[in-house]
C-alpha positions as CSV (number, residue, x, y, z in Angstrom):
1,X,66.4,11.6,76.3
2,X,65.2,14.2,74.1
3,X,66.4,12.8,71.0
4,X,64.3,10.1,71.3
5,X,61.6,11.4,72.3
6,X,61.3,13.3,69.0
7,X,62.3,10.4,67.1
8,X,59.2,8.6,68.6
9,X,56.6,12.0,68.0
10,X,57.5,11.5,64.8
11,X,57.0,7.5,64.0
12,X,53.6,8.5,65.5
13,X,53.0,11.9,63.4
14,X,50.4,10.5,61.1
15,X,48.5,8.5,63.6
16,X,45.4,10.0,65.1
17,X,45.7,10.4,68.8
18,X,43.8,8.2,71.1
19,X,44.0,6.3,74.5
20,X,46.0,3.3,72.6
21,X,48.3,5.9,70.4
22,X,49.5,7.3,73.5
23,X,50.4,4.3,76.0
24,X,52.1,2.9,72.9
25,X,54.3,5.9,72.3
26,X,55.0,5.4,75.8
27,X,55.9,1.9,75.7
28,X,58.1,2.7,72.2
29,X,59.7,5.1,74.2
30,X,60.3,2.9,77.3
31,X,62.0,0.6,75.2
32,X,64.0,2.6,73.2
33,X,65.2,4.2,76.5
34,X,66.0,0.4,78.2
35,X,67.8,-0.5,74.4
36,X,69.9,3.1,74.7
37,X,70.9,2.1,78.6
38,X,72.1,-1.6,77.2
39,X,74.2,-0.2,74.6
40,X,75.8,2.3,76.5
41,X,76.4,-0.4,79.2
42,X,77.9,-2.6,76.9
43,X,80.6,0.4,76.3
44,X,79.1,2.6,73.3
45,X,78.9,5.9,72.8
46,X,75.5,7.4,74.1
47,X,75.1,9.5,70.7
48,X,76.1,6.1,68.6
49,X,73.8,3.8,71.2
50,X,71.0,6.5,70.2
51,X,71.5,6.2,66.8
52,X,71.6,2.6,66.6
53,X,68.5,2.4,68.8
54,X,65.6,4.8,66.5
55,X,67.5,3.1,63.2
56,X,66.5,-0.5,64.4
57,X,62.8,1.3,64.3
58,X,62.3,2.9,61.2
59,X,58.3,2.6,61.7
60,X,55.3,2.1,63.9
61,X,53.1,0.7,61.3
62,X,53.7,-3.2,62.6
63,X,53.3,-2.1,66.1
64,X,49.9,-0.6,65.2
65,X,48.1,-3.6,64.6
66,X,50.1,-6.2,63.1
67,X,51.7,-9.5,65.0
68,X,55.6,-9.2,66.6
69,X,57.6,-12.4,66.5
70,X,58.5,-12.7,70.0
71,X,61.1,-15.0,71.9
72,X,58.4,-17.4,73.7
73,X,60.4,-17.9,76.6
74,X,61.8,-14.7,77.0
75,X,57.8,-14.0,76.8
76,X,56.5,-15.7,79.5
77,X,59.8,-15.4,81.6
78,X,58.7,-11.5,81.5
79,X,55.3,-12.0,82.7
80,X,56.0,-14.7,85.8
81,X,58.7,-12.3,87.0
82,X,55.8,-9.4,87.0
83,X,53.3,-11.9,88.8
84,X,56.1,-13.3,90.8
85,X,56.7,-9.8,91.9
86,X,52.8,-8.5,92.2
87,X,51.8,-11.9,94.1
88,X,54.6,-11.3,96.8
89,X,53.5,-7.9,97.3
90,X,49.8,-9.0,97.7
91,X,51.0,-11.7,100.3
92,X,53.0,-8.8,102.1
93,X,49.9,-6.7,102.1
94,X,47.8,-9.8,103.3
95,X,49.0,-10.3,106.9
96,X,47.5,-8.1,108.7
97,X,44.5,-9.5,107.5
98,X,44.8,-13.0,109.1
99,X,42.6,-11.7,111.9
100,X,39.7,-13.3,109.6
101,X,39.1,-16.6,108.8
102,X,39.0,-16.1,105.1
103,X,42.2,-13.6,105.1
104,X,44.0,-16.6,106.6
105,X,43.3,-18.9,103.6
106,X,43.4,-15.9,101.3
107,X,47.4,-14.9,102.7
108,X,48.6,-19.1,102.8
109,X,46.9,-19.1,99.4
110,X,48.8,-16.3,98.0
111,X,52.3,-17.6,99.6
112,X,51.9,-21.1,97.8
113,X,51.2,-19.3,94.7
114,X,54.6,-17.3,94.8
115,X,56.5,-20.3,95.6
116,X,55.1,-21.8,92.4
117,X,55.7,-19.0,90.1
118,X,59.0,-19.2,91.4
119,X,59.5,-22.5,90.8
120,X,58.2,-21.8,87.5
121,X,60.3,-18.8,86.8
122,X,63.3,-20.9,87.4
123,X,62.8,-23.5,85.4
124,X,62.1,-21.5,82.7
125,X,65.8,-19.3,83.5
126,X,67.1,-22.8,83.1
127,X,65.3,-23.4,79.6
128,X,66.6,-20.1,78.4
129,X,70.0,-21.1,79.4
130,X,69.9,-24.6,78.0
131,X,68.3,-23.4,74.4
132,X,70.7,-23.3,71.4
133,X,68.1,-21.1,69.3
134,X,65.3,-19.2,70.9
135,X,61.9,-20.5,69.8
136,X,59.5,-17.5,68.4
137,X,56.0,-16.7,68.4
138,X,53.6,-14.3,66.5
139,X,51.3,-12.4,69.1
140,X,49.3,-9.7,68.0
141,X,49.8,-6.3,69.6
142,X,46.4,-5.1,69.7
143,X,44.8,-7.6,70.8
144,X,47.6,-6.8,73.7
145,X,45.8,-3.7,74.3
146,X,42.4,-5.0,73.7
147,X,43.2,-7.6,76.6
148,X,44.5,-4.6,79.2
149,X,41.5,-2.7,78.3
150,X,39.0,-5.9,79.0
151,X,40.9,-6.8,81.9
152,X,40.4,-3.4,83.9
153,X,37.0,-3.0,83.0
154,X,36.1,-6.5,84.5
155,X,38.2,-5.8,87.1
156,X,36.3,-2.5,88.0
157,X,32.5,-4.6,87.3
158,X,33.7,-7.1,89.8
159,X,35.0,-4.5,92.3
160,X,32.0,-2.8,92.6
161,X,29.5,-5.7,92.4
162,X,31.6,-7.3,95.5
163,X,31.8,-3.8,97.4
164,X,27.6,-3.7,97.0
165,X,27.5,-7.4,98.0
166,X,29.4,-7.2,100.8
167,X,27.2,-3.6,101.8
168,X,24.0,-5.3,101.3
169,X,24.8,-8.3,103.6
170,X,25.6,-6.2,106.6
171,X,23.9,-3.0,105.8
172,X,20.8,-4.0,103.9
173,X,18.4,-3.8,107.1
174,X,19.9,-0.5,108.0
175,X,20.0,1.4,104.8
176,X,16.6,0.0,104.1
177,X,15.0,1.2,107.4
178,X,16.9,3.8,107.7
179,X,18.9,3.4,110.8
180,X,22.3,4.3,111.7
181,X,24.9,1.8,110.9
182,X,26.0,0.1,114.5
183,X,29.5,-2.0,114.9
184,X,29.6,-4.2,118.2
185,X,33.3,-3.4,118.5
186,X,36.6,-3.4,117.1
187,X,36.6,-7.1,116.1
188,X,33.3,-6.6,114.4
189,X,34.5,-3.4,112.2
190,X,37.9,-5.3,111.4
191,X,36.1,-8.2,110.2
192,X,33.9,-6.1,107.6
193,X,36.6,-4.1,106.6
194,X,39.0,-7.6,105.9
195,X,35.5,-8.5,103.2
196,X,35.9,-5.4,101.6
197,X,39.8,-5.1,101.0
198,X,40.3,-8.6,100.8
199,X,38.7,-8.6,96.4
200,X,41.4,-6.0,95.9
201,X,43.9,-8.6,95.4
202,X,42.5,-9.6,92.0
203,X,43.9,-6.5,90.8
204,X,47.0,-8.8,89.8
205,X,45.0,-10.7,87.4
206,X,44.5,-6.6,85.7
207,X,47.8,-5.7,86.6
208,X,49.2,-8.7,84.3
209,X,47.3,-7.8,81.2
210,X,48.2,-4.5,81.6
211,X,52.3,-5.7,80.9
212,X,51.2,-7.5,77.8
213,X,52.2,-5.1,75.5
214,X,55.1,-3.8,77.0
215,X,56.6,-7.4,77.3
216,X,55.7,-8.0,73.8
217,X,57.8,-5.2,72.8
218,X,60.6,-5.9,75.2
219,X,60.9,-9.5,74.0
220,X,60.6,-9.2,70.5
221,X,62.7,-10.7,67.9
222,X,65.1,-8.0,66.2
223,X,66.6,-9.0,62.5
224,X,70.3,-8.4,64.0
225,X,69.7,-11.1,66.9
C-alpha cells in the first residue's frame, strides 16, 4: 500500500539511517499493513481502514528507544507459536539424519520439544480466553534489537567454531601432512556430514530473537483497546 508506505518514510524523515532505522521501518510497515487487512476484514472501507491505521501512529519517537506496554500473554503466545513452528520444521528436517547415533537423539529430542511448546501454547490460548483484562508489560524495544543483533553474532561464532572442530577431528592429520582427504565409504561421508549439519539447528535459538521486535509491536497495547 503506497499510502502507507509514505506515511511510514515520513515518521522516519528525521532519523539517520542505519541497519536498526531500516528493519524498524519494515516492521512499522508490516504492522500497519496486518492492522489495514484487520479493519478491512472487519467490513471498513480500505481508504477509512488506512486512515484509521497511520492516525493510531502519529510518531516513531517511542518506538526508537523507549519501552511499549505490551499484552504479556499475547507476548509470549507470539513467540511459542514462532518456536512451535521453527522447532517442527527442524524435526522435519532432522530425519534423514537418524542414520547417526547422535541425529537420533537430536530428531526424538526436537519432537518432545514441539509437543511441549504445544502444550504450552495451549494453555496459554486458554489463559487468553479465560482473562477478563489483559495483563501488560513494559519491554524495551531496543534492547529488542540489541538481543537479534547478539543473538546472530553468537550464532555465527558458534557455527564456525563447531564447523573447525568438527574439521580438525577428522581432517587435522591430513591437512596437517598434507594428504588428500580419504572417506572409507558412503556410511563414513554420511556420518561427517550428519556432525556438520546437525549445529545448524540452533539457528532457532537466532531465529527467535530475531521476532522480538516484531512481536513487541504486534502485541502492543493501543489506547483504544
Amino acid at each position: 500500500m503506497h499510502s502507507l508506505q509514505i506515511h511510514v518514510e515520513k515518521l522516519f524523515a528525521k532519523y539517520k539511517s542505519s541497519r536498526q532505522i531500516e528493519e524498524l521501518k519494515w516492521e512499522v510497515l508490516s504492522n500497519l499493513e496486518a492492522r489495514v487487512a484487520d479493519l478491512v476484514a472487519d467490513g471498513m472501507p480500505l481508504e477509512q481502514a488506512v486512515k484509521k491505521a497511520t492516525d493510531q501512529l502519529p510518531s516513531v519517537d517511542s518506538l526508537v528507544g523507549e519501552s511499549r506496554s505490551v499484552y504479556v500473554l499475547a507476548f509470549w503466545q507470539e513467540l511459542l507459536q514462532r518456536a512451535l513452528l521453527y522447532t517442527l520444521v527442524a524435526w522435519i528436517a532432522t530425519m534423514p539424519l537418524r542414520i547417526w547415533g547422535m541425529g537420533i537423539s537430536v530428531n526424538h529430542g526436537l519432537l518432545v520439544l514441539c509437543l511441549l511448546e504445544g502444550i504450552v501454547y495451549a494453555v496459554l490460548l486458554r489463559s487468553k480466553r479465560l482473562s477478563a483484562a489483559a495483563k501488560k508489560s513494559e519491554l524495551n524495544l531496543r534492547t529488542a534489537f540489541l538481543l537479534r543483533k547478539i543473538g546472530w553474532s553468537l550464532w555465527a561464532l558458534y557455527m564456525a567454531v563447531s564447523f573447525a572442530y568438527t574439521t580438525a577431528i577428522h581432517f587435522a592429520s591430513h591437512i596437517w601432512f598434507a594428504r588428500a582427504v580419504s572417506l572409507s565409504g558412503p556410511y563414513q561421508f554420511a556420518t561427517v556430514a550428519v556432525e556438520y549439519v546437525l549445529p545448524t539447528v540452533s539457528i532457532i535459538v537466532p531465529l527467535l530473537l530475531h521476532a522480538l521486535p516484531e512481536a513487541i509491536m504486534k502485541c502492543e497495547a493501543r489506547e483504544e483497546e
